[in-house]
N, C-alpha and C positions, 0 to 999 in steps of 0.2 A: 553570346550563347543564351538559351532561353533557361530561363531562371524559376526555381520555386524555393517554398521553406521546407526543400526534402531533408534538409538537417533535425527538424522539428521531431524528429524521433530516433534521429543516430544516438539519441542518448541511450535509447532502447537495448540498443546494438552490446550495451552494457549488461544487460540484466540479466545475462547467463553467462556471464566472466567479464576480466577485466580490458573491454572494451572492442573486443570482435564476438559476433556471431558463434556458439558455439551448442554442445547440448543442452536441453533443456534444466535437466536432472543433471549438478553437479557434485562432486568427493569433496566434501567439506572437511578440515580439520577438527577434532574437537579436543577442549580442554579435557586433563583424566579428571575422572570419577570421585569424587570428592568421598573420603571413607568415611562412614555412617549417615551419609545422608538419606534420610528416611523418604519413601515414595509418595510420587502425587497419584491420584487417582485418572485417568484419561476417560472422558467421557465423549463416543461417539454419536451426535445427535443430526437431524434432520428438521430444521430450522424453516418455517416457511415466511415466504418473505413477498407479502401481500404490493410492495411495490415495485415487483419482479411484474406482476401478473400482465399477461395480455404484452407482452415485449415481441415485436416483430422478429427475431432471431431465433423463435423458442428457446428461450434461455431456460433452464430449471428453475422453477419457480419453490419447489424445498432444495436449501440450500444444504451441504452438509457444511456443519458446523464440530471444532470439538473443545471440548472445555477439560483444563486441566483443575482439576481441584486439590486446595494446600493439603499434606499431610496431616494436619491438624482437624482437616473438615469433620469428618466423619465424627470422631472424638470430641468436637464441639458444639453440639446439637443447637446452640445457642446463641453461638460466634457467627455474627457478618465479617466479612472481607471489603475488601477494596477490589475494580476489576480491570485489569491490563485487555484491550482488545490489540490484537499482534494481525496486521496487514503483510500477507505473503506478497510475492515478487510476480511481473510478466514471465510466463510461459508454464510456470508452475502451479497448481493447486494447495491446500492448506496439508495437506497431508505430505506431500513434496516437501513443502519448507519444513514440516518438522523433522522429517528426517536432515536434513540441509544445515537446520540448526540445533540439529542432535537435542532436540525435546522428547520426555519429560529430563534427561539427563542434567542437561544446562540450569531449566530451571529449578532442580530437588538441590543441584551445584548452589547456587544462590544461593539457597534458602539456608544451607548445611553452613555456608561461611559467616552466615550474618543476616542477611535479608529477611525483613518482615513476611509473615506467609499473605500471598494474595491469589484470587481466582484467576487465571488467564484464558483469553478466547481467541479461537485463531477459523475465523470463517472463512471458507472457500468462494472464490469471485472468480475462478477461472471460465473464459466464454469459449464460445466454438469458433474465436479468434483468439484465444489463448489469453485473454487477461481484458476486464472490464475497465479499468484505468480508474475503477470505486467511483464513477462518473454518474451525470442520471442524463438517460440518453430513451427515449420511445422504442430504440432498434434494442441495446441491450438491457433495457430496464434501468429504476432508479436504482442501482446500486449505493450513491452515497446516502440516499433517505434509509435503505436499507441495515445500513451499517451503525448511520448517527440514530436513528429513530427504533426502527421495529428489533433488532438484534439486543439493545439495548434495553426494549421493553421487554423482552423475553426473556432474558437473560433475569434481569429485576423477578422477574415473578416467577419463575420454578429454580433462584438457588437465592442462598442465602448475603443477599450483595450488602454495602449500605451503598444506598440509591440515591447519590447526589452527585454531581457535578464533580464534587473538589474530592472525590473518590475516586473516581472512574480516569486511568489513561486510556492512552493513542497512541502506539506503534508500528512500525513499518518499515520492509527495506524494499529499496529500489522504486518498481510499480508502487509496492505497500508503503514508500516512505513518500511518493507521491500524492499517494490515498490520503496518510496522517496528514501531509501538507494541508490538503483540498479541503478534505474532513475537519480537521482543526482548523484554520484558519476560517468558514463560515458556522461554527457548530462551537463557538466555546462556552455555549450556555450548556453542553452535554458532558465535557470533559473537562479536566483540569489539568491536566499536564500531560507534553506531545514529546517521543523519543521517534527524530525519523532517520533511519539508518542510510545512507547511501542515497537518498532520492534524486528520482529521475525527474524529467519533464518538468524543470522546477521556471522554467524564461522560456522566449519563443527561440527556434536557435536564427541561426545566421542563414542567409541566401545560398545556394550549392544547386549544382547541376543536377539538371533531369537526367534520369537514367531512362531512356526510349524503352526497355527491356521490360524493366520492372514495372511502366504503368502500362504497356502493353499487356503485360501479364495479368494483371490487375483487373485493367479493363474485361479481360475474358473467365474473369471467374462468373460461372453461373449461378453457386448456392452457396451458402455459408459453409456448409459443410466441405464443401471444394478448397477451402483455405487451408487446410489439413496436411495437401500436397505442398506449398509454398513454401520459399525462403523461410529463414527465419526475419528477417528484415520485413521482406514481404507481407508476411501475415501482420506484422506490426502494422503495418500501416494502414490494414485491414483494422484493426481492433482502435487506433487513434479514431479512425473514421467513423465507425460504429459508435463510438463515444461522444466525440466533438461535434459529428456534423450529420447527426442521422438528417433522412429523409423519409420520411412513410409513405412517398409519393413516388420512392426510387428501385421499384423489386427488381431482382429480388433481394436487394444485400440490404437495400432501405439504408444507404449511405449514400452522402458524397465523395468521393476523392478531390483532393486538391489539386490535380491536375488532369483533364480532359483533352484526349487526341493530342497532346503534346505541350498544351500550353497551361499556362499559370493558373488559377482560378483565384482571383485575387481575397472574395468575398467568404471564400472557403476557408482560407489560410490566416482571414480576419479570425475566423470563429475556434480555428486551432490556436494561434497565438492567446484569446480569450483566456484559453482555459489555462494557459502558465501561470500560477500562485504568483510570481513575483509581478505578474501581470495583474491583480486584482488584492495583494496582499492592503495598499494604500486603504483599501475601501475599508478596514476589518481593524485597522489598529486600536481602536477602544477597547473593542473583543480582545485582544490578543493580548492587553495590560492585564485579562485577567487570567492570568493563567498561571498556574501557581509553578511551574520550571518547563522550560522548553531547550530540547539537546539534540544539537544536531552531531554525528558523525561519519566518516567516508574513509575508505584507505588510501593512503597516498601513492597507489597506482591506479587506482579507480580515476578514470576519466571525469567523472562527475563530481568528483570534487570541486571543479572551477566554482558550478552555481551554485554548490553548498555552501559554498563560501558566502556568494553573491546573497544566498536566503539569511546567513548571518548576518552579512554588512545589512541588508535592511533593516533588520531587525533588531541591530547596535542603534541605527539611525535615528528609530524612534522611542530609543532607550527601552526596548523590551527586553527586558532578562533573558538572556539564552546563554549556553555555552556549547563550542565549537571545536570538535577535536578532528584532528586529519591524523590518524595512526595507521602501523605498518602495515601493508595490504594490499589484495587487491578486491574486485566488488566483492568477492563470495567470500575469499579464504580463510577470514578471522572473522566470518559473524557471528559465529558460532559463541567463542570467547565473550564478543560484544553482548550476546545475551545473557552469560552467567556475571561475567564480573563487571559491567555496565546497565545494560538496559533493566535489569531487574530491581539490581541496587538502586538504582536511580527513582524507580516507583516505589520502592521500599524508604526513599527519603521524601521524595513530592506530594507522596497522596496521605489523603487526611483518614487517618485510620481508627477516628471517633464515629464510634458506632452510632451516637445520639442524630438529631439532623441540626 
């Protein structure tokens, strides 16, 4: 049977439940409402993001972006923060996940239990393939320069941050734990400690059959915007491709597929496997010594656990500090929790919350 690495984004097949194809927009549970914990401020902004420009996809080049600010801000004319950047999921936008992870609730939750107040920023990366994979690609823009570089410089200069490295987290579920993966593991002179929930696309996967259907399909999309109608599956492999293996020389999608009239494309699937973190993590281990706590977590029905794991055992291997929890679950249904009584507390212990530099 003729063979490709069409597995290489079944992990995808996750990112809108626990492991098939499902709505985009899922019922998340959320923890109640923590009594008197006092309100963050939501700030909705339009972010421009100079390494978007000139992207063969017409990607939006102002991003929306929104920023939650600590209850305390306002009242401390004077107080810097610490800043949590939070990477939404495939198929969703930033405005989706927070409703998904019941923000500002989870995070005011945190803050009311115990948790340090910090800024959090939650930027939007959804493409007209439904998720940029926080990759830097000519078809859908540099999204990861976007995120480690200009978002970061922005942020620095109209709020009140302290602007250092050992201040600043990384997180992200699923796509967005992907992104922190990507992000963090070449960028840890930007950040200081990485929380990636659930992450996807973490290894190249295994060999699996072509489906004649799907890259037929494939093959006869005309425009980007034709991707709209598609599987969910489908469009994923649109948006891997736009990411992994643009082409500026391929309209009108300005991609490759990895598989052509039926058969393999071996040099294609080179440059998909590339982009697997555990695939290029060897190169970064110096970097990644410095990082002041890195936590990885998944639910244990979450299909993606396997290589969560797998991003652990590397990361035990070269003694980099991490911790590793597999809790009750499945991809979506306890993230919610995971932000209030994990991923916040967690920055509330990691990051350095000495205002001086």
């Amino acid at each position: 049977m003729r063979k490709a690495v069409y597995g290489l984004v079944l992990a995808m097949a996750a990112l809108a439940g626990g492991g098939a194809p499902s709505q985009a927009q899922v019922a998340t549970e959320a923890p109640a409402a923590v009594p008197g914990a006092r309100p963050v401020t939501v700030e909705h902004l339009l972010v421009h993001a100079p390494t978007l420009e000139g992207n063969l996809e017409g990607e939006a080049v102002d991003r929306d972006v929104y920023v939650l600010l600590p209850p305390g801000y306002a009242a401390n004319p004077h107080k810097r923060y610490p800043v949590v950047y939070a990477l939404h999921g495939y198929s969703i936008g930033a405005a989706q996940w927070m409703a998904e992870i019941h923000v500002p609730q989870t995070v005011e939750g945190a803050y009311a239990q115990g948790a340090r107040e910090m800024i959090v920023v939650l930027p939007d990366a959804k493409t007209v393939h439904n998720g940029s994979m926080y990759s830097s690609s000519v078809t859908t823009g540099d999204f990861e320069t976007f995120i480690s570089r200009d978002l970061v410089a922005y942020i620095d200069g109209h709020y009140r941050t302290i602007p250092k490295r050992e201040s600043r987290g990384l997180a992200g579920h699923s796509m967005g734990g992907y992104g922190t993966a990507r992000i963090g593991i070449k960028h840890a002179d930007v950040f200081g400690a990485l929380y990636m929930l659930s992450p996807c696309c973490l290894s190249p996967r295994a060999l699996g059959p072509i489906d004649p259907k799907t890259w037929t399909l494939l093959e006869s999309v005309k425009a980007p915007a034709d991707s709209g109608t598609l599987p969910f599956m489908a469009r994923a492999q649109l948006a891997t491709a736009a990411a992994w293996s643009p082409n500026p020389h391929n309209p009108p999608l300005y991609l490759d597929l990895p598989v052509k009239e039926g058969e393999p494309r071996p040099d294609i699937l080179a440059k998909w496997a590339a982009n697997a973190p555990l695939a290029f993590l060897d190169q970064y281990v110096g970097a990644l010594r410095q990082y002041r706590a890195i936590a990885i977590d998944v639910g244990d029905q979450d299909s993606l656990k396997v290589d969560a794991g797998k991003l652990h055992e590397a990361l035990d291997s070269y003694r980099i500090a991490n911790s590793f929890e597999i809790y009750p679950g499945t991809h979506t249904s306890h993230v919610a929790f995971r932000i209030q009584e994990q991923v916040i507390p967690f920055f509330s212990r990691a990051l350095d919350f000495n205002e001086t530099p």
